[in-house]
C-alpha positions, -999 to 999 in steps of 0.1 A, spaced: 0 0 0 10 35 -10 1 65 9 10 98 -7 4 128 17 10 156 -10 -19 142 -32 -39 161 -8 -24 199 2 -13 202 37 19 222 57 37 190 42 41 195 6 49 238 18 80 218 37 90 194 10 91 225 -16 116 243 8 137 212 6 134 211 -31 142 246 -33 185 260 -42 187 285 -24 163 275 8 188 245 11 219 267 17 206 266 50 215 234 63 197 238 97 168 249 81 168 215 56 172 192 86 145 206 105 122 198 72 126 165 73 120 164 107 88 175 104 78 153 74 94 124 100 67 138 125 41 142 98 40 108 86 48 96 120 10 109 133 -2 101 101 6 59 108 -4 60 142 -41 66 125 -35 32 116 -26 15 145 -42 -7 170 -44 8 203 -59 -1 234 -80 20 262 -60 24 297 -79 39 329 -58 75 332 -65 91 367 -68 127 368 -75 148 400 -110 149 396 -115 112 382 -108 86 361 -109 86 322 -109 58 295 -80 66 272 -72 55 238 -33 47 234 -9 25 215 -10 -14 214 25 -12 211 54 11 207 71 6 167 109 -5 161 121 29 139 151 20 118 172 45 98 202 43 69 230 64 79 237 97 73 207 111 55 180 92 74 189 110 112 168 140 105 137 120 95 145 94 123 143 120 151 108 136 134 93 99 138 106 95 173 93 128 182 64 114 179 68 79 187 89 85 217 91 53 236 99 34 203 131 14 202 156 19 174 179 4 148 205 19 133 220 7 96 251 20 73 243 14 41 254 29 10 261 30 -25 292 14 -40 306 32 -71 328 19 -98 345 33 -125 322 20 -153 292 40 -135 273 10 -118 275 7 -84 267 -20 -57 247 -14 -19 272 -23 7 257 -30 44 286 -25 70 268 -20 105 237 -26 118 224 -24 156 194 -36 166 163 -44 188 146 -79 185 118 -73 158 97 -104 161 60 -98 155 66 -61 161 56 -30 135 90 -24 120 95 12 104 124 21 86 131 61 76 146 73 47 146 107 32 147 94 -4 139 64 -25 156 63 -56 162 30 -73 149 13 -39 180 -5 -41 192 3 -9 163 2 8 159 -34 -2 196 -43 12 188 -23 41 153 -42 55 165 -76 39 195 -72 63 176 -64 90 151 -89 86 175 -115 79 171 -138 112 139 -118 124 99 -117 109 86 -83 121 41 -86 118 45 -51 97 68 -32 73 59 3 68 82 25 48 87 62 58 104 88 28 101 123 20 105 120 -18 99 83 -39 106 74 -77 83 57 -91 107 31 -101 117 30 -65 82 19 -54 80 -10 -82 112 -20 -70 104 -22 -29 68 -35 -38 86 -63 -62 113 -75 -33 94 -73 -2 59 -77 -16 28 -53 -17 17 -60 19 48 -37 30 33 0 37 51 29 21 46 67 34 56 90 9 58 132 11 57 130 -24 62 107 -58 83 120 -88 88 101 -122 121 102 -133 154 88 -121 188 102 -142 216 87 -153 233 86 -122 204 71 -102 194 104 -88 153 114 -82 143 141 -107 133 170 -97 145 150 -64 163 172 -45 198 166 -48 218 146 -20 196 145 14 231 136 30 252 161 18 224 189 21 219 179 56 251 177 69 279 186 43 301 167 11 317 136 20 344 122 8 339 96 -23 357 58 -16 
């Protein structure tokens, strides 16, 4: 299932043009905070969706029947780009547990690349409501790596998908390797990928906008 929160207008597609914008991302703070809201967005906008349960809360004049979570999520991120939209989703979901992945793209000299997967921490997922946080989803390549390797010894009872911008291609690609039952949360779709693998209009690099040019291996 695809959700995509700009097909209806909201303060979330005003954030996602600041981050598309040049200029508006010379201002690095102002980037990461962007994403943190789309994190916190799409964060409120899952918990529509989840089960929850009513607990007596005692106030000082009473008691009242509240609604609140089943259960608290497991939120995974990719290093770098996906801290900012990690944080927005634990704003939210603040007693979640985390994971924490390194995965990135590979490049060789002809062009191609490969997703290399070098450190990973985390909680036991078993039957628990996994969500892993990416700002983009490009080819869906390393998003694939990234839950396949999580997922390797564990069966979390849902997958749900949080980005800020999604190819098309990227969606066909998740959807093909981890099946259509996996939820993904999108800011917004675009159509086109380039040459180099690269979202257009996109954005640009999430990473480096957010925290500054790396070095390339």
């Amino acid at each position: 299932m695809v959700h995509h929160l700009s097909e209806k207008h909201s303060l979330l597609s005003n954030w996602i043009a600041e981050l598309r914008d040049v200029q508006i991302q010379k201002d690095r703070m102002r980037f990461r905070r962007n994403i943190e809201r789309i994190g916190e967005v799409i964060a409120y906008e899952m918990s529509k969706h989840m089960a929850h349960k009513v607990a007596n809360t005692t106030t000082q004049l009473g008691i009242h029947a509240s609604k609140i979570l089943m259960e608290q999520p497991v939120i995974a991120t990719v290093l770098r780009a996906g801290l900012p939209m990690h944080q927005g989703m634990l704003n939210y979901f603040d007693k979640a547990d985390n994971a924490f992945i390194s995965a990135y793209r590979k490049h060789h000299p002809d062009g191609s690349f490969e997703i290399s997967v070098e450190y990973l921490s985390c909680p036991d997922l078993n039957n628990r409501i996994l969500i892993v946080a990416d700002p983009m989803l490009a080819t869906g390549a390393s998003l694939v790596e990234t839950i396949q390797a999580i997922t390797k010894t564990q069966k979390p009872k849902e997958i749900h998908i949080a980005v800020a911008i999604a190819s098309k291609k990227g969606i066909e690609t998740v959807q093909a390797a981890l099946g259509m039952d996996t939820s993904i949360w999108c800011g917004d779709i675009d159509d086109v990928l380039n040459d180099k693998s690269y979202i257009v209009p996109g954005l640009g690099d999430a990473g480096d906008l957010a925290y500054g040019t790396k070095m390339q291996s």
